[in-house]
N, C-alpha and C positions, 0 to 999 in steps of 0.2 A: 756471128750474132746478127740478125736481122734488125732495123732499125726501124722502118713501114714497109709498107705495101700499096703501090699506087696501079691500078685496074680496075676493072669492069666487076662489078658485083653481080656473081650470074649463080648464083643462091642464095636466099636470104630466109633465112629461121631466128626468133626472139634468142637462140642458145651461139647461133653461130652464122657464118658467111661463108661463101669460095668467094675470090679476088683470083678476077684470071689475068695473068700476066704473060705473055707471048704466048699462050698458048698452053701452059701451065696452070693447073686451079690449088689453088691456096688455102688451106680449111682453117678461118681464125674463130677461137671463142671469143665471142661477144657478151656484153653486158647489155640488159637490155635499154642503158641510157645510152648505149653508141646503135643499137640495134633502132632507135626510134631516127636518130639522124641519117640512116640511110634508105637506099631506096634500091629494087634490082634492075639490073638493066643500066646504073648508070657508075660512072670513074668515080673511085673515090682516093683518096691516098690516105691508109691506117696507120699509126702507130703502132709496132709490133712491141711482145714482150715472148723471147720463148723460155722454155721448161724443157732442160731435157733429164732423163732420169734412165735407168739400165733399161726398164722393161715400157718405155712411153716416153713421145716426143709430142709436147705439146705448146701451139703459138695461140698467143691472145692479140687480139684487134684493140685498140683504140680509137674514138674519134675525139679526143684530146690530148694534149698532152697532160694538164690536170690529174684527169682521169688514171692515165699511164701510170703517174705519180705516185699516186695514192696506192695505187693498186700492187707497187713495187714495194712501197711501207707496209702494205697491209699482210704482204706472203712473210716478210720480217720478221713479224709477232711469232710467236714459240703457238703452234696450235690453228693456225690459219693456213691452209692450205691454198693452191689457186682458184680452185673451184670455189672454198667456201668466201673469197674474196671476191670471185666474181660476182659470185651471190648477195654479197653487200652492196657491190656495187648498184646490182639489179635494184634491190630494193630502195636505194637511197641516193641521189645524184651524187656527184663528188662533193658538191659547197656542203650538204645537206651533213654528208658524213662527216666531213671536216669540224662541222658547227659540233654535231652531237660530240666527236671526240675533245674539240677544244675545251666545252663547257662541262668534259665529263658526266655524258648522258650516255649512263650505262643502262637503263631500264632502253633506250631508245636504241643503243647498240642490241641488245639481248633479244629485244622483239624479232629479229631478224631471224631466219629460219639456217639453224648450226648454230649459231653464236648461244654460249651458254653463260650465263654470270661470270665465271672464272675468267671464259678467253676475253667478255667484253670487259671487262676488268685490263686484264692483261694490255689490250690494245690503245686502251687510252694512259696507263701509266706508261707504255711506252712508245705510245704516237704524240701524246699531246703537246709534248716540247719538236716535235719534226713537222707537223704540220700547223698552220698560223693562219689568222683571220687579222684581214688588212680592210681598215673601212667596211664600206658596203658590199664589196663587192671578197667573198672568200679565195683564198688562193695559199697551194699548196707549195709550200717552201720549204727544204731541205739542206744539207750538205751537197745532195746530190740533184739539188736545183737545176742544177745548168748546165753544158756544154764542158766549162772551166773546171769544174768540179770534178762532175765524174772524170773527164781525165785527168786532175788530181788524184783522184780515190784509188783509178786504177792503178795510176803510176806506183803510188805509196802501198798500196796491196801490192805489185809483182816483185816489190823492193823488198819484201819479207815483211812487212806489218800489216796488224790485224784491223780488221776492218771496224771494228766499232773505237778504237781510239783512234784512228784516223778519221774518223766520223766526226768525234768528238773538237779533235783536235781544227780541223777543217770550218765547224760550225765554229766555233771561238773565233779562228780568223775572220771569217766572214763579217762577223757581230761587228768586229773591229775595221775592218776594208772590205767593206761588201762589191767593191768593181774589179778586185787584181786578177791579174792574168796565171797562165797555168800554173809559169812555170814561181812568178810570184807567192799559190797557195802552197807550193811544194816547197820550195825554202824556209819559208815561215813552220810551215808542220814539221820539216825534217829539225829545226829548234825546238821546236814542243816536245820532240817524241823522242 
């Protein structure tokens, strides 16, 4: 699993970048909120996200982590594919979508070109408890918020459990000890579960 990409931007299109690394070019789909932050010709380092499936291997760029985020909850949904997430993306910054899902702005999810009633429906009953609006400034908090976490999640996923009660389980901890360490959220869950 890739985790960025730190190189020379030596093509740049609103859909996508190369990031050349040693001498390697790197093809990441971009959103065009990371596509406005960069520039060709100079380093940048991307947060990757890949996609592999039997007949296509596909990596996405980041210029957030935010972004990353969101965009990891959004392929989640039953009905969102990466493409049509990155499409949201496009259309809407990360706080921007954040806001529409927290406050359940489905007319403002649906505007969005793919999203139809049902998935924008679908995506705020099950984003708007994983993503949170904190003061002025929005930001995207998860189970799989942080570093601690995911390897939490993964831990308790190779241990044989399922990812959304470990989710669950994981967010409950957190609610309650939001600073412990790994191996802390995994004893706490492995009593939950």
């Amino acid at each position: 699993m890739f985790d960025y990409f730190r190189g020379k931007i030596t093509r740049l299109s609103p859909t996508h970048c190369v990031v050349d690394i040693n001498g390697i070019g790197y093809l990441l789909n971009i959103s065009l909120t990371t596509y406005s932050e960069l520039k060709e010709g100079e380093e940048y380092e991307l947060l990757a996200h890949a996609i592999y499936r039997e007949d296509n291997q596909q990596l996405f760029g980041f210029s957030s982590s935010d972004e990353r985020e969101l965009f990891r909850h959004l392929i989640s949904v039953s009905g969102v594919g990466a493409n049509t997430a990155r499409m949201m993306l496009s259309s809407m910054p990360p706080n921007e979508l954040v806001n529409a899902i927290t406050h359940e702005q489905v007319k403002a999810l649906k505007g969005i070109k793919g999203i139809g009633l049902r998935t924008a429906e679908r995506i705020v009953v099950d984003l708007k408890d994983k993503v949170k609006q904190t003061g002025d400034d929005q930001q995207i908090i998860s189970s799989e918020g942080n570093t601690n976490n995911e390897e939490a999640l993964s831990a308790l996923m190779m241990l044989g459990f399922s990812k959304k009660p470990v989710e669950k389980a994981i967010g409950q901890i957190l609610k309650e000890e939001p600073g412990l360490s790994v191996e802390g959220i995994i004893k706490r869950a492995l009593k939950k579960l």
